[in-house]
PDB file of the backbone (N, CA, C, O) and the ligand in Angstrom, with CONECT records:
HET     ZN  A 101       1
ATOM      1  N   UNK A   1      24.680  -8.336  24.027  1.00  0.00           N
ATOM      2  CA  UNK A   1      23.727  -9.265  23.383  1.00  0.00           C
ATOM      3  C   UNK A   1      22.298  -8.964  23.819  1.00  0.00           C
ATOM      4  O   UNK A   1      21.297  -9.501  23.345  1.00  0.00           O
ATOM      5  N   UNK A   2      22.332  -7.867  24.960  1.00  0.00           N
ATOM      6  CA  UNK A   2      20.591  -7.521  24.848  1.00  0.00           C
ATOM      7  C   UNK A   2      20.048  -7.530  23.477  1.00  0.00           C
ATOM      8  O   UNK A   2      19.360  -8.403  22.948  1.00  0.00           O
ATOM      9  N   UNK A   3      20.449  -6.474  23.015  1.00  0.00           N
ATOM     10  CA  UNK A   3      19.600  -6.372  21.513  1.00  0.00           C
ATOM     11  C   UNK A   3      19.032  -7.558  20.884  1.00  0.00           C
ATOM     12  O   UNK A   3      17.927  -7.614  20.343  1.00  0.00           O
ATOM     13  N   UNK A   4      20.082  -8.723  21.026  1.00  0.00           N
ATOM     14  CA  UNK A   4      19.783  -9.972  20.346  1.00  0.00           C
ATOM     15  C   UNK A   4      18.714 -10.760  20.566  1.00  0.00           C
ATOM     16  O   UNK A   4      17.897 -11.460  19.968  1.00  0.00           O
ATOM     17  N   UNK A   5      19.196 -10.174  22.279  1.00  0.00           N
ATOM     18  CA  UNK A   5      17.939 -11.313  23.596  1.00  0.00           C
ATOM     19  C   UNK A   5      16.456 -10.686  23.288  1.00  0.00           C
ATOM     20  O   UNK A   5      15.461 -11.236  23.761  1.00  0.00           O
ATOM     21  N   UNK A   6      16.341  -9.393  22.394  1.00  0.00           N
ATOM     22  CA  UNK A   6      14.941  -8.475  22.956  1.00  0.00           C
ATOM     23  C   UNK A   6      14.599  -9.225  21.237  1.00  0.00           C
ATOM     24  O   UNK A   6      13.636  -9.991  21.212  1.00  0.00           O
ATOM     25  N   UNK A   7      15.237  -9.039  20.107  1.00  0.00           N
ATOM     26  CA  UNK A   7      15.086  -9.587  18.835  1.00  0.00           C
ATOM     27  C   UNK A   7      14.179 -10.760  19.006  1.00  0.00           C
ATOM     28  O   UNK A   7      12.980 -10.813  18.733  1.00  0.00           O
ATOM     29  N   UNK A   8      15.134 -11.920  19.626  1.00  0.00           N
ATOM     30  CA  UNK A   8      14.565 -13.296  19.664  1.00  0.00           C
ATOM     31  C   UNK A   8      13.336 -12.920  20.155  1.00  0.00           C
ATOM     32  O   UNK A   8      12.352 -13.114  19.441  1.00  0.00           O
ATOM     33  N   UNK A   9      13.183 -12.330  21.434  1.00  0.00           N
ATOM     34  CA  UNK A   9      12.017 -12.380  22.327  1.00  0.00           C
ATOM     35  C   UNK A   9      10.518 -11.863  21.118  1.00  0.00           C
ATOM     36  O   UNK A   9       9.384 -12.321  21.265  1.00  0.00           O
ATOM     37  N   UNK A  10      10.847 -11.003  20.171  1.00  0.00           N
ATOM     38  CA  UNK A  10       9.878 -10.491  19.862  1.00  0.00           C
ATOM     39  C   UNK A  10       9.510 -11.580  18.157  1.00  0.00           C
ATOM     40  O   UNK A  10       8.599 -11.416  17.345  1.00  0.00           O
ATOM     41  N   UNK A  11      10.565 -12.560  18.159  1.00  0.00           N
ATOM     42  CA  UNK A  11      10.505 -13.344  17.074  1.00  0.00           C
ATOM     43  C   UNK A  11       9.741 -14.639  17.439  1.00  0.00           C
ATOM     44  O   UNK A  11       9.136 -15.237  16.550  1.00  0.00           O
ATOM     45  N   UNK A  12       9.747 -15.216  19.051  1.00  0.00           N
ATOM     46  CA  UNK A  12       9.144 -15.840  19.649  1.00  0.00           C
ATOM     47  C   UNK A  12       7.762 -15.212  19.470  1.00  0.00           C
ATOM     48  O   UNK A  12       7.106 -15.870  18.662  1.00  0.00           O
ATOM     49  N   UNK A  13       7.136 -14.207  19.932  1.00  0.00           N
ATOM     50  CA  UNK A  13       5.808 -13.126  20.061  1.00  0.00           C
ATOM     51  C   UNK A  13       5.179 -13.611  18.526  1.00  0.00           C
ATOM     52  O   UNK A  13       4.072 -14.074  18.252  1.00  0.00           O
ATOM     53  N   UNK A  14       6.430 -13.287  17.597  1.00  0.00           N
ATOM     54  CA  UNK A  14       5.701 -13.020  16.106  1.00  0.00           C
ATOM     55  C   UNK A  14       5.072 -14.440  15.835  1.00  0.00           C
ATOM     56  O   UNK A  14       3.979 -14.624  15.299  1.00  0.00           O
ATOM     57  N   UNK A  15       6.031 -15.523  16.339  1.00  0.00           N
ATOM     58  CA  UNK A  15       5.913 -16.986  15.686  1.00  0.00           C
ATOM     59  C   UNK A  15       4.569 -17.737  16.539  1.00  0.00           C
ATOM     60  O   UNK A  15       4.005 -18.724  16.068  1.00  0.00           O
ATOM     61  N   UNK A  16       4.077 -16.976  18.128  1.00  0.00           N
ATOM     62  CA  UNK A  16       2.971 -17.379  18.126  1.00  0.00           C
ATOM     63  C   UNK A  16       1.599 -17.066  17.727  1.00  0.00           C
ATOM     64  O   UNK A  16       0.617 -17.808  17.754  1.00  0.00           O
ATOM     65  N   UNK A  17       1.721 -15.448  17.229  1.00  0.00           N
ATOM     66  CA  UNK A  17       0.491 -15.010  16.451  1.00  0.00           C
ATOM     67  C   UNK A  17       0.857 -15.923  14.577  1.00  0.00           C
ATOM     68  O   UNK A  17      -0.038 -15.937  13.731  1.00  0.00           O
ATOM     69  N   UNK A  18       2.016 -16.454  14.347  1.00  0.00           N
ATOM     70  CA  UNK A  18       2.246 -16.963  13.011  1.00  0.00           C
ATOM     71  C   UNK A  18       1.855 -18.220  12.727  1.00  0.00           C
ATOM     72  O   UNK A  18       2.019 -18.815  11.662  1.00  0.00           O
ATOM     73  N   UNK A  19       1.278 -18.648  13.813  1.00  0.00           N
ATOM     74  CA  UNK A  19       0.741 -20.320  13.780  1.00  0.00           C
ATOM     75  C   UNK A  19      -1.031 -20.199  13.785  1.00  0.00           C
ATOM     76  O   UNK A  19      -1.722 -21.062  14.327  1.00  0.00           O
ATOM     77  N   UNK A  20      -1.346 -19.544  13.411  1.00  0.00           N
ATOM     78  CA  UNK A  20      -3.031 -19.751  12.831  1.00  0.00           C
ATOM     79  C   UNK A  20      -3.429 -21.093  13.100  1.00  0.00           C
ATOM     80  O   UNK A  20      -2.472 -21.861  12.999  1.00  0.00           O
ATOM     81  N   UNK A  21      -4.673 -21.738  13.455  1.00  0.00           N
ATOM     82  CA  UNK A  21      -5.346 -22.933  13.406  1.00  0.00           C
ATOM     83  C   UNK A  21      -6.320 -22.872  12.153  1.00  0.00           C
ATOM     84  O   UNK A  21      -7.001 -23.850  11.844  1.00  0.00           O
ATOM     85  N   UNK A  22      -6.348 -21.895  11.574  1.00  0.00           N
ATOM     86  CA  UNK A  22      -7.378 -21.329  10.305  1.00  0.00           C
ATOM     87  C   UNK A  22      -7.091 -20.588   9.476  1.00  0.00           C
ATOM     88  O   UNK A  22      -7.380 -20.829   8.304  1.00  0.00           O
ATOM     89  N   UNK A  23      -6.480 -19.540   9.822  1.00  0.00           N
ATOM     90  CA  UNK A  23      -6.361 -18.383   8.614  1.00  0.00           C
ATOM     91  C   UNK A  23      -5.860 -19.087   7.911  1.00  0.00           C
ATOM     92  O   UNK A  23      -5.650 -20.250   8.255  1.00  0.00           O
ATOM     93  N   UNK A  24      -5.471 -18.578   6.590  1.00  0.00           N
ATOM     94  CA  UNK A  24      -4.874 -18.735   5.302  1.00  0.00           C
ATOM     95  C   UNK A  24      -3.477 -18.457   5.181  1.00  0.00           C
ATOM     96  O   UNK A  24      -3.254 -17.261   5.370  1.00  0.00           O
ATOM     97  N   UNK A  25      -2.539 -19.081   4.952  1.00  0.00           N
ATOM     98  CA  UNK A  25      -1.500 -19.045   4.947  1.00  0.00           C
ATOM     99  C   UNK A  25      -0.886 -17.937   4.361  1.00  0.00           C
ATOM    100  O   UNK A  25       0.265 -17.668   4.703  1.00  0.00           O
ATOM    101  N   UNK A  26      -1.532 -17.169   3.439  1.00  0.00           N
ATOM    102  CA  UNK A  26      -0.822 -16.429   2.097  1.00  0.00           C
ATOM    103  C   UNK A  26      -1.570 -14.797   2.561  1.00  0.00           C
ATOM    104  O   UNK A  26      -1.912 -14.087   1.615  1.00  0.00           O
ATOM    105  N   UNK A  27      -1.702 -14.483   3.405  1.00  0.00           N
ATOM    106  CA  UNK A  27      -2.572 -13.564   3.779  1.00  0.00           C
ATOM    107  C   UNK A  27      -2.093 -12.779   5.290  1.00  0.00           C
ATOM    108  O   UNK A  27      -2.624 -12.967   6.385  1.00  0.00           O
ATOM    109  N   UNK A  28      -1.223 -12.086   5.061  1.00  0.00           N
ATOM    110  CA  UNK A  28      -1.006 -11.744   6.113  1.00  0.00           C
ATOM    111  C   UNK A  28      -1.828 -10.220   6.983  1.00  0.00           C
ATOM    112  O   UNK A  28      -2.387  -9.363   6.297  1.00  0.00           O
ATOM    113  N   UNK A  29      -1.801 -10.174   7.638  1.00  0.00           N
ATOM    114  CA  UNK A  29      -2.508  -8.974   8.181  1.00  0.00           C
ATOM    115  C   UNK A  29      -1.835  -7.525   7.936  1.00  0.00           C
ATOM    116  O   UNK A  29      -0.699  -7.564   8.409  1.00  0.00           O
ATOM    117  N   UNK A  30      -2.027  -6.652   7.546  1.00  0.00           N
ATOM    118  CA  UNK A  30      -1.537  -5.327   7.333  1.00  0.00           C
ATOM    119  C   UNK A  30      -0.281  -4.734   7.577  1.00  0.00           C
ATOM    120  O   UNK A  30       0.596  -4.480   6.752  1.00  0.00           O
ATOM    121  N   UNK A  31      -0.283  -4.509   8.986  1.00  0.00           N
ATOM    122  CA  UNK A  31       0.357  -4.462   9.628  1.00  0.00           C
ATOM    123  C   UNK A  31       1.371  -5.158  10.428  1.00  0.00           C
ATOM    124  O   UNK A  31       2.057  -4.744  11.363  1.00  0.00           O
ATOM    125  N   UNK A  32       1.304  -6.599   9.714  1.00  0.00           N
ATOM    126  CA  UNK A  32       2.674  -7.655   9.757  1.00  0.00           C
ATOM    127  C   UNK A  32       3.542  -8.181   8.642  1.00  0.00           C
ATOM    128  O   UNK A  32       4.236  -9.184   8.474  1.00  0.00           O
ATOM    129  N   UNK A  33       3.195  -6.993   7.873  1.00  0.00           N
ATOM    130  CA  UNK A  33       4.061  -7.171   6.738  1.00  0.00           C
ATOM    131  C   UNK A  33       5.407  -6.787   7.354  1.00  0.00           C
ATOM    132  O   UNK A  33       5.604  -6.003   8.283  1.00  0.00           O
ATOM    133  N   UNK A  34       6.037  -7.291   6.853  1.00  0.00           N
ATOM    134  CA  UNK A  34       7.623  -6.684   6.928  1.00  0.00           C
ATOM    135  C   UNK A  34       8.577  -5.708   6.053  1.00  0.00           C
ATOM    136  O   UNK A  34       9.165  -6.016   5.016  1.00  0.00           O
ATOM    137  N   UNK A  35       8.589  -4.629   6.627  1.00  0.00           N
ATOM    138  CA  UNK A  35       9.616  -4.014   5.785  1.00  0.00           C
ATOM    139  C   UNK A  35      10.746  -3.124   5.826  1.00  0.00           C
ATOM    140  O   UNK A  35      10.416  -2.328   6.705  1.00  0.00           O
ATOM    141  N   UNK A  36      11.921  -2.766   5.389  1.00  0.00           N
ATOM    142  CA  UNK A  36      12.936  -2.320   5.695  1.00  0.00           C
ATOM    143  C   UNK A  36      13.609  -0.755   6.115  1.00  0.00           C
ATOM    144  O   UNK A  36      13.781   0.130   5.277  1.00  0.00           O
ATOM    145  N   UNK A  37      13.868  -0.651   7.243  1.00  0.00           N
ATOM    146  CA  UNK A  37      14.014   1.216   7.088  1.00  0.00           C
ATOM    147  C   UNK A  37      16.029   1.214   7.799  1.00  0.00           C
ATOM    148  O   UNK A  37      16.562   0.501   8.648  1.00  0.00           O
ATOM    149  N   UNK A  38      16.492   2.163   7.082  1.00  0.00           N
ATOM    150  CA  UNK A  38      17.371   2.512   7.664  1.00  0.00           C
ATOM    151  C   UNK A  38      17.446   3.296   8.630  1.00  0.00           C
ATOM    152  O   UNK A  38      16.883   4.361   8.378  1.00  0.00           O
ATOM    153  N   UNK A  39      18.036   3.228   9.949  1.00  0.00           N
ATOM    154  CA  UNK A  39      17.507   4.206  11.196  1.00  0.00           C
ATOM    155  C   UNK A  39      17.566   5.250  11.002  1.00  0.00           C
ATOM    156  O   UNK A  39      16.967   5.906  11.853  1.00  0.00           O
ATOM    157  N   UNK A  40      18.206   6.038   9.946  1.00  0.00           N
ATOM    158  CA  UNK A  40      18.561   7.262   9.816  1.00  0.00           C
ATOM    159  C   UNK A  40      17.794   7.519   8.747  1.00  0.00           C
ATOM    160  O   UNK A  40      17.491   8.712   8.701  1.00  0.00           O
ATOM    161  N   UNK A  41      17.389   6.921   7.930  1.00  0.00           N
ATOM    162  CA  UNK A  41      16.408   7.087   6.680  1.00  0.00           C
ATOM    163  C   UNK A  41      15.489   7.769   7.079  1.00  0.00           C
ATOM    164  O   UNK A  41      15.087   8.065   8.204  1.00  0.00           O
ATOM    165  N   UNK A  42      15.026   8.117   5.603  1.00  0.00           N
ATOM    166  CA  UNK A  42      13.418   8.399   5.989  1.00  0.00           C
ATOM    167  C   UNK A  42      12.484   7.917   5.248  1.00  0.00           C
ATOM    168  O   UNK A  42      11.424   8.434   4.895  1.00  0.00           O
ATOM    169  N   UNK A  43      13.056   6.591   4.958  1.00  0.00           N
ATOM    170  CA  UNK A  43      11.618   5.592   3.809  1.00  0.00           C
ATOM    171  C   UNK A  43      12.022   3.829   4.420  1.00  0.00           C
ATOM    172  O   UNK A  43      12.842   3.063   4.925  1.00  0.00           O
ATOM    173  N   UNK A  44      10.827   4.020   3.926  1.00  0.00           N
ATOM    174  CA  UNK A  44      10.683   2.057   3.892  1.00  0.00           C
ATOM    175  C   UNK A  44      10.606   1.502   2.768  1.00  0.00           C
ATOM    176  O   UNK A  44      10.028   1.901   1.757  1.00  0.00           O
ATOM    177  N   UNK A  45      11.551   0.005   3.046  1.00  0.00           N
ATOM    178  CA  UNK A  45      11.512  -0.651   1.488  1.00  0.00           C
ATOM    179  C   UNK A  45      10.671  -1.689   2.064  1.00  0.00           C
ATOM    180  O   UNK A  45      10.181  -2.003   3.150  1.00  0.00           O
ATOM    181  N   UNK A  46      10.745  -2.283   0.237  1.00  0.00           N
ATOM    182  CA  UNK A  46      10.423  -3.743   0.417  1.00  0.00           C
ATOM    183  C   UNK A  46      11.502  -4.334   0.785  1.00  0.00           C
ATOM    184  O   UNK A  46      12.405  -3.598   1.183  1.00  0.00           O
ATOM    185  N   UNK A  47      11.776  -6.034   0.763  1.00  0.00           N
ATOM    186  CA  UNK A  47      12.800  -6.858   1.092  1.00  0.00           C
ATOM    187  C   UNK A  47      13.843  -6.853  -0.306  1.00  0.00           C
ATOM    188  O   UNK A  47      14.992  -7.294  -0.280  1.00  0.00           O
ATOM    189  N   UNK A  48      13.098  -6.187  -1.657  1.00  0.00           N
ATOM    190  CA  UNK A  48      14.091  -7.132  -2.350  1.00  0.00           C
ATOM    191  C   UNK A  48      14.811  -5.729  -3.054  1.00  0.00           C
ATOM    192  O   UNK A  48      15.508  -5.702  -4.068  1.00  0.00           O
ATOM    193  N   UNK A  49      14.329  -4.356  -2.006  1.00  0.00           N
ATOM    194  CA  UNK A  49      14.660  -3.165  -2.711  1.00  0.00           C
ATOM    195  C   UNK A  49      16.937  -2.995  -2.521  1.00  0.00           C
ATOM    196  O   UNK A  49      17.776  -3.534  -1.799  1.00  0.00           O
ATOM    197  N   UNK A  50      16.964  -2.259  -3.313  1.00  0.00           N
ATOM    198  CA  UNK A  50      18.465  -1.918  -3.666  1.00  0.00           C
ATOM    199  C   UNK A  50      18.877  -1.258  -2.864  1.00  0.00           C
ATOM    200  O   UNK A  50      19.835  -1.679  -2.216  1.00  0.00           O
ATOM    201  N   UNK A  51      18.481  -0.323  -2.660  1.00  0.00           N
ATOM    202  CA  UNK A  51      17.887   1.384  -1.163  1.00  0.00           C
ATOM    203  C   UNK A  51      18.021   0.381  -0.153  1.00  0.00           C
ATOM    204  O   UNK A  51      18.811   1.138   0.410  1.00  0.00           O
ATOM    205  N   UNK A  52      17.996  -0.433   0.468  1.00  0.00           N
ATOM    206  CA  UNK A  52      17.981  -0.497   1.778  1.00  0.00           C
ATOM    207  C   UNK A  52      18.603  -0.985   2.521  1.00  0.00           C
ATOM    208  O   UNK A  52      18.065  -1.369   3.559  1.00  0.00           O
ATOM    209  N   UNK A  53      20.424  -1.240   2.254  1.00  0.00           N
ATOM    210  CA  UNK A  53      21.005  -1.874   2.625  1.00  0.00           C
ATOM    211  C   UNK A  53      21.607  -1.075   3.693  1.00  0.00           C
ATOM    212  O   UNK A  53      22.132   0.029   3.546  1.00  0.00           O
ATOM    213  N   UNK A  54      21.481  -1.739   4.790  1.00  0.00           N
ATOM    214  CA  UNK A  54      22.521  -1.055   6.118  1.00  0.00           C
ATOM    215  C   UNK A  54      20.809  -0.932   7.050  1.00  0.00           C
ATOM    216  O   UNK A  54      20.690  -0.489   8.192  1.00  0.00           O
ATOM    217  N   UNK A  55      19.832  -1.378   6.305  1.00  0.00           N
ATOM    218  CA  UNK A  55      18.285  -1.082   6.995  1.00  0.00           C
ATOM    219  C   UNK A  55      18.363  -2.223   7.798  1.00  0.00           C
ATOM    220  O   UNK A  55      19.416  -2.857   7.875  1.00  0.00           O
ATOM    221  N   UNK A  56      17.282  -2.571   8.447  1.00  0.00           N
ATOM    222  CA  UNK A  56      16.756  -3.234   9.792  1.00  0.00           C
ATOM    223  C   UNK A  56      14.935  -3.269   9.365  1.00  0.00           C
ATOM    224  O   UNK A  56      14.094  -2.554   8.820  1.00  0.00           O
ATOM    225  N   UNK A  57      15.046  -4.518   9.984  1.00  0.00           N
ATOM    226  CA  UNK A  57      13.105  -5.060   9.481  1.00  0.00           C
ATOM    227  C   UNK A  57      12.690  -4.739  10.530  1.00  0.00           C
ATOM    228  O   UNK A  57      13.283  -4.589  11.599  1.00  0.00           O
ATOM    229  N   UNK A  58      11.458  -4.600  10.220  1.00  0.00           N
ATOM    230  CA  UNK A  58      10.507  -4.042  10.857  1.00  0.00           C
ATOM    231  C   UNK A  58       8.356  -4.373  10.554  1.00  0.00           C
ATOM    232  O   UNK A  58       7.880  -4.494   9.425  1.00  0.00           O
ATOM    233  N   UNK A  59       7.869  -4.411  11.301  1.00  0.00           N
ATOM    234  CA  UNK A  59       6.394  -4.340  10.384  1.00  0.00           C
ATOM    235  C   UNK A  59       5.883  -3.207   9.916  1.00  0.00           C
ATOM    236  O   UNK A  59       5.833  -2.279  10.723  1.00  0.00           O
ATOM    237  N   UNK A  60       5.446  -3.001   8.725  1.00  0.00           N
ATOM    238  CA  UNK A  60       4.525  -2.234   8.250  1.00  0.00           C
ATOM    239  C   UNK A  60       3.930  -0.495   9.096  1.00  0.00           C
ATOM    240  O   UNK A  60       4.005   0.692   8.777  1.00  0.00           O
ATOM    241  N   UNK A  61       3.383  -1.249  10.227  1.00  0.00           N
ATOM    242  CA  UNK A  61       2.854  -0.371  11.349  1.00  0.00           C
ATOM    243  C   UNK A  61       3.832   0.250  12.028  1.00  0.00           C
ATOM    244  O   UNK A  61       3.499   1.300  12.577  1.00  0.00           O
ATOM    245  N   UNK A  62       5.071  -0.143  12.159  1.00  0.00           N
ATOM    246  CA  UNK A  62       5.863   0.300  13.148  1.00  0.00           C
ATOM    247  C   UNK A  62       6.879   1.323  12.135  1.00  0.00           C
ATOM    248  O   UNK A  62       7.394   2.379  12.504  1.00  0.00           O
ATOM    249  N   UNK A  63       6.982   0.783  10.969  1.00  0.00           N
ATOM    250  CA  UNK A  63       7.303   1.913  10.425  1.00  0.00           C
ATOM    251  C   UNK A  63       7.256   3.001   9.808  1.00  0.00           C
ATOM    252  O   UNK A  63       8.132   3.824   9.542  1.00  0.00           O
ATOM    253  N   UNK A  64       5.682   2.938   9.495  1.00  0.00           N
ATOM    254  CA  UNK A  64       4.689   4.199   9.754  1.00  0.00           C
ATOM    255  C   UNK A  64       4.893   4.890  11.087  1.00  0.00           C
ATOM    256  O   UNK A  64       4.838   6.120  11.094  1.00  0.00           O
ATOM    257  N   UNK A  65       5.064   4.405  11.925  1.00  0.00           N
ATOM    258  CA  UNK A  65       4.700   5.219  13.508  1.00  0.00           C
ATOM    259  C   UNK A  65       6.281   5.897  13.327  1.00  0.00           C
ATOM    260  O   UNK A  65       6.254   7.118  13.479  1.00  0.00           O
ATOM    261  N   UNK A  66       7.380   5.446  13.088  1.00  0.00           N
ATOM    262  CA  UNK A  66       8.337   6.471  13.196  1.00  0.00           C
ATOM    263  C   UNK A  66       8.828   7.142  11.910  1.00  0.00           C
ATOM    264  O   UNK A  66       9.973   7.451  11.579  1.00  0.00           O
ATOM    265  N   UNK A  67       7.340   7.324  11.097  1.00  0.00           N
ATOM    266  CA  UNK A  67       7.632   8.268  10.196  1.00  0.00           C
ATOM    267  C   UNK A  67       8.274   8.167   9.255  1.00  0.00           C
ATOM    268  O   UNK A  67       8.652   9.228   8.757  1.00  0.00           O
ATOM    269  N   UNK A  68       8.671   6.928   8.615  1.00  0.00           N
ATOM    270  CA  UNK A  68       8.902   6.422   7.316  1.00  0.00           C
ATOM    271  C   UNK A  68       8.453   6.368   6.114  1.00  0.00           C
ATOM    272  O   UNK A  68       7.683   5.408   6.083  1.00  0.00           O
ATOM    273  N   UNK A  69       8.510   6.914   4.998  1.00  0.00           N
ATOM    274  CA  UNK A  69       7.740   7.165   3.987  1.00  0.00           C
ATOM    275  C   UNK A  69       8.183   5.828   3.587  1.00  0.00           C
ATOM    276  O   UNK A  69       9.084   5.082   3.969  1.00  0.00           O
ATOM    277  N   UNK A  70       6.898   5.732   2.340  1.00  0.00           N
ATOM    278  CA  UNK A  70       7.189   4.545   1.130  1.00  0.00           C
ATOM    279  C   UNK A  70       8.688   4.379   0.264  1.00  0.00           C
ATOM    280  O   UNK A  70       9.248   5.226   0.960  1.00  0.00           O
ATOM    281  N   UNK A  71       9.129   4.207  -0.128  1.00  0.00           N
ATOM    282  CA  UNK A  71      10.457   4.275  -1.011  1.00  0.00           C
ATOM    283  C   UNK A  71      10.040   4.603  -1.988  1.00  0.00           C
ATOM    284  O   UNK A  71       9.009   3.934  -2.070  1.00  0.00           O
ATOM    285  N   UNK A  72      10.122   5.339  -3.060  1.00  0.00           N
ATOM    286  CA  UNK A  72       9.415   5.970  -4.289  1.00  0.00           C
ATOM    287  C   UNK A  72      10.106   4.797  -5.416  1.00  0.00           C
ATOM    288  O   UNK A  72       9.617   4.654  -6.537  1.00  0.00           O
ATOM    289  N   UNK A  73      11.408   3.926  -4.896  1.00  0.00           N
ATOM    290  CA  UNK A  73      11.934   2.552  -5.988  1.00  0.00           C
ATOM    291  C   UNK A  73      11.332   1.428  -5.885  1.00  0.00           C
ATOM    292  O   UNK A  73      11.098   0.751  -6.886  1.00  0.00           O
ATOM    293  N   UNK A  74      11.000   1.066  -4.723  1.00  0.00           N
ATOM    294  CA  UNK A  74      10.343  -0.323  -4.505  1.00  0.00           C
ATOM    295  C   UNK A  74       9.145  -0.085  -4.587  1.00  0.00           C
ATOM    296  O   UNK A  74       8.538  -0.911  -5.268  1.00  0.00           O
ATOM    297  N   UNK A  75       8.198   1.189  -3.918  1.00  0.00           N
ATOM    298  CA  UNK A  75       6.803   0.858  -3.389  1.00  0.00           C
ATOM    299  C   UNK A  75       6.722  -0.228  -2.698  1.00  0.00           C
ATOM    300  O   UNK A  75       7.153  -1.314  -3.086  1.00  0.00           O
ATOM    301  N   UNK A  76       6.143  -0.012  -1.578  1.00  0.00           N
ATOM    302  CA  UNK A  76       6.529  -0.543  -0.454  1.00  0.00           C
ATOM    303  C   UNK A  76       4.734  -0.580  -0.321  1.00  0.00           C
ATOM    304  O   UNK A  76       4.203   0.453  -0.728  1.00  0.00           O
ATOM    305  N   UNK A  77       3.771  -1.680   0.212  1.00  0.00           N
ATOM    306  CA  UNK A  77       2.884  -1.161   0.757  1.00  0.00           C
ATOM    307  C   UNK A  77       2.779   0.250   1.641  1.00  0.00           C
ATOM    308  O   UNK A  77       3.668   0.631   2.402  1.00  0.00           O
ATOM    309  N   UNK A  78       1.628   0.897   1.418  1.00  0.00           N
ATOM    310  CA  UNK A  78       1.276   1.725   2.650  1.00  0.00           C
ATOM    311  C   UNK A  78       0.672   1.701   3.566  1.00  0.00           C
ATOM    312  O   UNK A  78       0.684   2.659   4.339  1.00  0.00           O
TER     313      UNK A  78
HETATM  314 ZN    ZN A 101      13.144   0.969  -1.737  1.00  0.00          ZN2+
END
């Protein structure tokens, strides 16, 4: 259950940068978008893509850094 314990821990992290006293609700920052890569893949989806089942979420930024292309079905931000 590490994996689970390090998950929560970083869902705790997300939920206190997710409580704004100001920003705009509908506006998220770049690089906290969320989106889907299979570990073995080599693209990122969106959430509601077909391609990405057996994937794992992730933000935006992080799945740029290990080299994930866009999904050429969903388009995925870049
Ligand atoms: Zn896709």
């Amino acid at each position: 259950m590490r994996r689970l314990s390090s998950v929560l821990a970083s869902i705790v992290v997300l939920s206190a940068f997710a409580l704004p006293q100001s920003a705009p609700p509908k506006a998220p920052p770049v690089g906290g978008i969320t989106v889907y890569a299979v570990e073995k893949g080599k693209a990122y989806h969106k959430k509601n893509c077909t391609l990405k089942s057996g994937s794992k979420g992730m933000t935006l930024a992080a799945a740029k850094k290990k080299g994930y292309k866009p999904c050429k079905v969903c388009k995925p931000p870049k």
